[in-house]
N, C-alpha and C positions, 0 to 999 in steps of 0.2 A: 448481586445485580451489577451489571454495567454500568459504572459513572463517567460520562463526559468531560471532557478536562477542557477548559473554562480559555487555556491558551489555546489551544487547538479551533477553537471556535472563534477567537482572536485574530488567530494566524487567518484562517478561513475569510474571515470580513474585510481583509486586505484585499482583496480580487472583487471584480469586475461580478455582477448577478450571474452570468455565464459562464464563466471559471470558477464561483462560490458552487453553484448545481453540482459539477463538475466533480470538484474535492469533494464536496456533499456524500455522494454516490459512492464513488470510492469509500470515503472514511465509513459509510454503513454495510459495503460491501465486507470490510475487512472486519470491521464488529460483527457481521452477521459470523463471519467464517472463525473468530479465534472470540468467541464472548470471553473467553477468561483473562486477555490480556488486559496489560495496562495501560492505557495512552499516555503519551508524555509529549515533551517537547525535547529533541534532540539533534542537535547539529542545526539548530533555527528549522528544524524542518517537523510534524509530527510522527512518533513514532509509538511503535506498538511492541511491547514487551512481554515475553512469559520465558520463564526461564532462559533471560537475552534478550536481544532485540530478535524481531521477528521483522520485522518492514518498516520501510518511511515511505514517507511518500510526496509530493510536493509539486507545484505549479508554474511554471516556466510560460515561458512568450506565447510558444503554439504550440506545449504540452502538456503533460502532467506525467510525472514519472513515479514508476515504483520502484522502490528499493530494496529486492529481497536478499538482505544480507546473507553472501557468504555461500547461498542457498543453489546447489546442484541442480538446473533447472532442464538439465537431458530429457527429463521424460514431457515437457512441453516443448520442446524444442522445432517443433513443425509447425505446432500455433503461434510460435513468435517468431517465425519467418517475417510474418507483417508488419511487423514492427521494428524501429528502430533500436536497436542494443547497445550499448556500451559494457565495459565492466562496471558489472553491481548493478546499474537498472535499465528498465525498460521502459519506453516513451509510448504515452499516447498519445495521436496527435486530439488537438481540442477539438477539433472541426470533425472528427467521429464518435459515435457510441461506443460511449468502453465496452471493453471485455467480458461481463459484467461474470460469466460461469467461470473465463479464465483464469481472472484475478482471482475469484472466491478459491480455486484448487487449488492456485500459487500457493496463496496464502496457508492454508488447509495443510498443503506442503513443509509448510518452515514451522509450523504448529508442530506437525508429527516428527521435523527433524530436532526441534528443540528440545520435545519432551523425550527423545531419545537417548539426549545426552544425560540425562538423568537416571539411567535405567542400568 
C-alpha cells in the first residue's frame, strides 16, 4: 500500500489554499500513475522514486512545475506546445487546470523507462 511521506505534506502547507489544491492534485495524479513509488524529499522539492527518480515537482510564483528527469518526452511533444519548457521541466501556469491525462502519461512514461533499465 502507498504511504504518504509526512515532509511532502509539510512541504505542501507552505502555500497558499490555492497552490496547496494545486500540488494536492498533482501529487494524487502522480500516485494514481506510478502507486509503487516512493515519495521523498529531494533537492527541497518532493519526488517520486522507483528504480531512480521518476519526477519532482514543485510550486513557484504563478507555477507549478514538473520534473520528469532525464525523460524523452518526443512522443508528447505537441501537447507541451502549451506550455512553458525549459530543460528538465515543464510549467503549469496556476491560473489554469492542470493536465490532469497529460501528466498521468508523463509520468506513466518515466515508470515504464525506469523499469526498463532493469530488464
Amino acid at each position: 500500500m502507498f504511504e504518504k511521506n509526512k515532509e511532502i505534506d509539510n512541504y505542501i502547507m507552505n502555500f497558499s489554499d490555492s497552490v496547496q489544491d494545486k500540488l494536492n492534485e498533482m501529487r494524487s495524479l502522480i500516485i494514481e500513475s506510478a502507486p509503487d513509488a516512493k515519495e521523498t524529499i529531494s533537492w527541497n522539492m518532493p519526488a517520486y522514486k522507483l528504480n531512480g527518480v521518476l519526477v519532482y515537482f514543485a510550486a513557484f510564483k504563478k507555477h507549478i512545475s514538473l520534473f520528469p528527469t532525464g525523460a524523452d518526452l518526443e512522443p508528447f511533444e505537441e501537447e507541451l506546445l502549451d506550455y512553458k519548457r525549459s530543460k528538465g521541466t515543464i510549467q503549469f501556469p496556476l491560473n489554469e487546470p492542470l493536465p490532469q491525462d497529460l501528466i498521468k502519461r508523463i509520468v506513466k512514461h518515466r515508470v515504464k523507462q525506469n523499469l526498463e533499465k532493469i530488464s
